[in-house]
N, C-alpha and C positions, 0 to 999 in steps of 0.2 A: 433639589436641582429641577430647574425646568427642562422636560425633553419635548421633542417635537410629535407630530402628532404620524403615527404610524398606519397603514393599513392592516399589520396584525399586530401582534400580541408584545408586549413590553411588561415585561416582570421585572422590578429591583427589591424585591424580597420574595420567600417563602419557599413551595418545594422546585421550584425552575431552577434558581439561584444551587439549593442543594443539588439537585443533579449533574447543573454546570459545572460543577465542584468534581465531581467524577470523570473516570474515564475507563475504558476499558483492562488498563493495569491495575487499578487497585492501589496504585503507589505513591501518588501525592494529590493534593485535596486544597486547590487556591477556587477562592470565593470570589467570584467576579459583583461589581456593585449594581449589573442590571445585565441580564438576556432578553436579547428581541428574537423573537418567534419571527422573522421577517414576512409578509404577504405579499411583497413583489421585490422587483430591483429599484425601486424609487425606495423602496423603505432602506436597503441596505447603503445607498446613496446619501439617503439623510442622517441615517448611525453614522456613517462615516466623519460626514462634514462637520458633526454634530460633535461627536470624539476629540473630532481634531482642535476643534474650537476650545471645548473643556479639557483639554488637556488629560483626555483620557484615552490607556491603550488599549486594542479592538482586536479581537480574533475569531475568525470563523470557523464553524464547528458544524457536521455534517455528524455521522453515528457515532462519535466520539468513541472509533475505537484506537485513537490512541492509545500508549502506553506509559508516557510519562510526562502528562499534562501540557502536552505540545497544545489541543486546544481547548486548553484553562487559562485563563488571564485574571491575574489575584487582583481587585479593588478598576478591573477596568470593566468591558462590555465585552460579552459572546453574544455573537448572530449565529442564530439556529438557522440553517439554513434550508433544514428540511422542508417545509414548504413551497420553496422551486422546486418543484418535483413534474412539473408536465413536461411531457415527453410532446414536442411539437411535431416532428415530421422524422417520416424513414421512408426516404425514395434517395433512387439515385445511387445508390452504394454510400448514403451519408444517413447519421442520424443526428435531428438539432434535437439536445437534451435540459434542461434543466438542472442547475448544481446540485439539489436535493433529489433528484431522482438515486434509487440503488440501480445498482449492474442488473439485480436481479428482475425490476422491472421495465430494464432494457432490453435485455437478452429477452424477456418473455415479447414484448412489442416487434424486437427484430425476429424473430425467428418466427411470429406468426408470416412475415412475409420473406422468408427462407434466409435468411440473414444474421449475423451474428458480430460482435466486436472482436477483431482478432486477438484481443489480448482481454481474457476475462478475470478475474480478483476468484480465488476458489472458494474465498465468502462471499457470497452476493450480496449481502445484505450492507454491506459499505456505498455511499453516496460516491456518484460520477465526481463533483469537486472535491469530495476528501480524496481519492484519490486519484485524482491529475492533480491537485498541490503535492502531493507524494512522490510520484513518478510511475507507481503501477507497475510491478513485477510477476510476470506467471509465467509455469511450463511452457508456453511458447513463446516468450521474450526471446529468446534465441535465436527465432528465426523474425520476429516481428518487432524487436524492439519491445521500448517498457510503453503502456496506453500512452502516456506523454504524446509520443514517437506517430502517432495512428489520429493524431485532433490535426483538423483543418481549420478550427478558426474558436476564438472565447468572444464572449464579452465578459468585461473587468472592470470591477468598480476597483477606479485607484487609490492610493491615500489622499487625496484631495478632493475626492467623492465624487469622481467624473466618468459617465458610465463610456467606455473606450469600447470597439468592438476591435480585433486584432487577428492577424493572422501572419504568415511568414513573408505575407507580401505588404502588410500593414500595419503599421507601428509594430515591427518585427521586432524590437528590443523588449517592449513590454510583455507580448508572446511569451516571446523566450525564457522570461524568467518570472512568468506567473505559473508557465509548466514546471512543474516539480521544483515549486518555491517556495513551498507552504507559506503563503500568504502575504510572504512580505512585501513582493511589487504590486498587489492588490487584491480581491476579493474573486476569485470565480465563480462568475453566476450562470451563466450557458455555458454549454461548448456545442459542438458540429465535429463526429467522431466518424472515422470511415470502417467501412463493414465489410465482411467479406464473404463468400457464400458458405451456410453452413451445412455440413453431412448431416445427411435421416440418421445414422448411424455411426459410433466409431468402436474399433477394438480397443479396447484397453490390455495392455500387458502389464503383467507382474513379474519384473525379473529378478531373480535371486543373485547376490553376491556375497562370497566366501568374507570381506572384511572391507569395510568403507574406503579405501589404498583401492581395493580392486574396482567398488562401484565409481567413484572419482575418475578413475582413466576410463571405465565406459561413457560418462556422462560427456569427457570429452570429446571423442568419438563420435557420440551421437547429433550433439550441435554440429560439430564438422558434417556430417555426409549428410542429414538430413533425414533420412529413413523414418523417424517421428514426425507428426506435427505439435504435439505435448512431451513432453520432458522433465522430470522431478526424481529426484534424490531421496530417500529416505532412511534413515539412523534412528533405529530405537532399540532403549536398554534389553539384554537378555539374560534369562534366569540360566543358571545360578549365577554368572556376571558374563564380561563382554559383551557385544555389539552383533546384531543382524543390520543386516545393511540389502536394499532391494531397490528396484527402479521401477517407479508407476510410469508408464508412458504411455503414448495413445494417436491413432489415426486412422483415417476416415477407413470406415468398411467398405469393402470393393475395391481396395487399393492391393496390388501386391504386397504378399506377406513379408514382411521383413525378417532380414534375420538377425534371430534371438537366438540368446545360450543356452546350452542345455536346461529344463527344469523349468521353464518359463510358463506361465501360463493366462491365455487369453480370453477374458471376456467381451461378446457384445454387447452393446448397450446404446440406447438410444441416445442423443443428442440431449435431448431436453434434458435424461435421465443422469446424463455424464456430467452437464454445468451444476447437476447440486446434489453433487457425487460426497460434499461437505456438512449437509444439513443432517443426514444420521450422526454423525460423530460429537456434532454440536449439540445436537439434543441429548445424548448419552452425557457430555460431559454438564449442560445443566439439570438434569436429573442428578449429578453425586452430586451439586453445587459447586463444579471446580468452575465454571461459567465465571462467576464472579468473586473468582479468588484470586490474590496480584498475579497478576502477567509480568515476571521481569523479563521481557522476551528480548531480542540481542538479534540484530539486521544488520549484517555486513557485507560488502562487495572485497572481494577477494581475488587477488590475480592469481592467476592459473602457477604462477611459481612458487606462490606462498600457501597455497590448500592445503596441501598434506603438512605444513607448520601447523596452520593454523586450524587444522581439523583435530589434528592430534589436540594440541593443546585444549579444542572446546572436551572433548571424547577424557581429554586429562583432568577436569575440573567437576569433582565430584557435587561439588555445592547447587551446579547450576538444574542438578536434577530432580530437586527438588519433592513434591508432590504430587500425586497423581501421574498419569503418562508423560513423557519424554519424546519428541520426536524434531531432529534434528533437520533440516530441507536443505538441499542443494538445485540451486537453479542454475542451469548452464548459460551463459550469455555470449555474446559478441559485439564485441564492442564498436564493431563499424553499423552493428543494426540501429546503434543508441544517438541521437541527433539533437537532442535538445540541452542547450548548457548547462541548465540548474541541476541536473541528474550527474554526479560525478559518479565517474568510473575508475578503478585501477586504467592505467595506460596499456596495458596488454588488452591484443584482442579478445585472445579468451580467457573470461573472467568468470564468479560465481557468484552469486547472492548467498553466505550462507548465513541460515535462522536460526538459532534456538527459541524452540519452543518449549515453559516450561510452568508450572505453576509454584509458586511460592504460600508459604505461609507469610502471616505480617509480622511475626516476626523473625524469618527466615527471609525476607524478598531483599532487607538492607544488603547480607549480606552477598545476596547475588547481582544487586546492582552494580555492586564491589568489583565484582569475577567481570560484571560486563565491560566495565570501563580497563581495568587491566587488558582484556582480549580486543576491546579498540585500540587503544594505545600499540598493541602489541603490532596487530596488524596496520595501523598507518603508518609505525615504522618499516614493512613490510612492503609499503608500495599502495594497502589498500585505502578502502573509505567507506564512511557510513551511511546506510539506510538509514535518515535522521527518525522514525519512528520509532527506534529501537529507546530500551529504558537504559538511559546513559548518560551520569550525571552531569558533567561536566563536558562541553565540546566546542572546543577553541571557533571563535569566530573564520577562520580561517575554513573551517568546514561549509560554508555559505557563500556560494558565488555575490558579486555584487547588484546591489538594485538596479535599475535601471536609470537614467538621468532625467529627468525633468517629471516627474510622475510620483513623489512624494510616495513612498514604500510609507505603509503604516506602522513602525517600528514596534511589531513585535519581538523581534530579537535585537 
């Protein structure tokens, strides 16, 4: 095949092509028949056009930490898109970023000039366009909505390779559903994210609860009055069995102290020190090697009436426990904070993201892909929906809002 002539890097064999092949879960493995390294947005422009013409399907891939080959495409093309990574400007209470930039090299840019993304990934090391294709969920969605919710403006290369620049007030359809669309109304290559000011300092608490029933009606609580600015759940196994269950929270120092339940306890900690409060645990878990062991991990939105079904039942499924540590996440959300249509949500205001987070053997992860799609099914009869990240094999096209009209969606799905 004749390809067009790039400003970076075009592999269709050897170790690119194997890596493309991976992803963060460890769980299915499609061979794409050429990755471009992209060197500008003219290059992703000409993959495009260039796909479309050969009849080949395209998907863009940022840290590939997917979990089940969301961005793998067997015998078509993945655009790497790390490369857009320059952070152009942070004035104004905006920052314009590049789709290959991580959070983590945002957050260090904005907060050199006291500023911060209201809603930050507690990996930093995931790419601004992997997740705004995603929708972007953290301890303070609740109060901010998911990153989606916090962008003022993309540009978007579409399936017909035409670079669009968009926003709510301009070509507002394509907007709409390149935020948390993964990819299919088109490519994001910038965006223009809003900031908010950030604390020298925050406390962190650690609150203790008798049994996940009891933290679950805190977490509600909490979203409602606001007394946090961060908010997180957490469920992990205990010796000799049952469940500890505790609530990480967190907000700025110098604010009046909240109240907390007996037995709680609060650290300071600095700002910078708090966004990569995740980099010790990540490093312990690639020291055992559990880093690159399957992730069958399981992202679902949950209505506030269905939690305690649907917790018990994950809390019930012994399979999904896998290897290595367990740690279960409850995000509190609101659903009037949530504004963008590719992000479905239960219809209740308040709803949860909940995670399993778990490690699999290969050959233990089939069977927990298993547990996963039964606990979706379970919960869409329940009213919920899924964080399409999650490793879950089968999911009715009905789960995908639709493309846009006139703007050729790159039919990955």
């Amino acid at each position: 095949m004749r390809w067009p002539r790039f400003d970076g890097e075009l592999a269709v064999d050897g170790a690119l092509l194997a890596a493309a092949a991976r992803d963060f879960g460890h769980l299915v493995h499609h061979r794409p028949a050429a990755v471009l390294r992209a060197g500008s947005v003219d290059d992703v422009a000409r993959i495009v056009r260039h796909a479309r013409l050969a009849g080949l399907r395209i998907v863009p891939r940022g840290a590939g930490h997917t979990t089940y080959g969301q961005a793998q495409v067997a015998g078509g093309v993945v655009v790497d898109l790390r490369g857009l990574d320059r952070i152009q400007a942070v004035a104004d209470g905006m920052a314009s970023v590049g789709a290959g930039a991580t959070w983590r090299a945002v957050v260090e840019r904005t907060m050199a000039a006291g500023f911060t993304p209201p809603v930050l990934p507690d990996y930093l090391d995931l790419t601004v366009g992997g997740t705004l294709s995603a929708g972007g969920i953290s301890g303070s969605s609740f109060r901010w909505g998911a990153q989606i919710d916090n962008v003022d403006e993309l540009v978007v290369v579409t399936g017909t390779g035409d670079v669009v620049r968009c926003s709510a007030d301009q070509e507002a359809e394509l907007f709409g559903a390149a935020l948390g669309g993964f990819g299919r109304a088109g490519i994001i290559v910038s965006a223009t994210i809003r900031l908010v000011t950030a604390p020298a300092a925050v406390e962190v608490w650690r609150l203790p609860y008798g049994d996940p029933a009891a933290m679950a009606t805190a977490l509600r609580v909490f979203a409602s009055d606001g007394r946090f600015d961060y908010v997180l759940g957490i469920v992990t196994p205990a010796e000799p069995g049952g469940w500890e269950s505790s609530i990480e929270a967190a907000v700025g120092a110098g604010q009046a102290t909240p109240p907390v339940p007996p037995g709680s306890e609060c650290e300071v900690r600095s700002f910078a020190d708090w966004v990569r409060r995740v980099d010790e645990p990540v490093a312990v878990l690639r020291e055992l090697g559990l880093w690159d062991a399957p992730h069958p991990w399981l992202d679902l939105f949950v209505g506030e009436s269905a939690l305690d079904r649907m917790l018990a039942e994950v809390l019930g499924t012994p399979v999904l426990r896998g290897i290595g540590p367990l740690r279960i996440l409850l995000y509190p959300l609101c659903r009037s904070r949530f504004t963008r249509p590719a992000l479905r949500l239960p219809e209740e205001e308040h709803c949860f993201l909940l995670d399993v987070l778990s490690n699999g053997t290969p050959a233990g992860a089939t069977a927990m892909v298993a547990a996963n799609q039964r606990l979706f099914e379970l919960n869409r009869e329940l009213g919920g929906t899924l964080y399409p990240i999650s490793a879950v094999g089968t999911v009715s096209s009905v789960e995908w809002p639709p493309l846009p009209s006139g703007r050729g969606g790159r039919g990955r799905r």
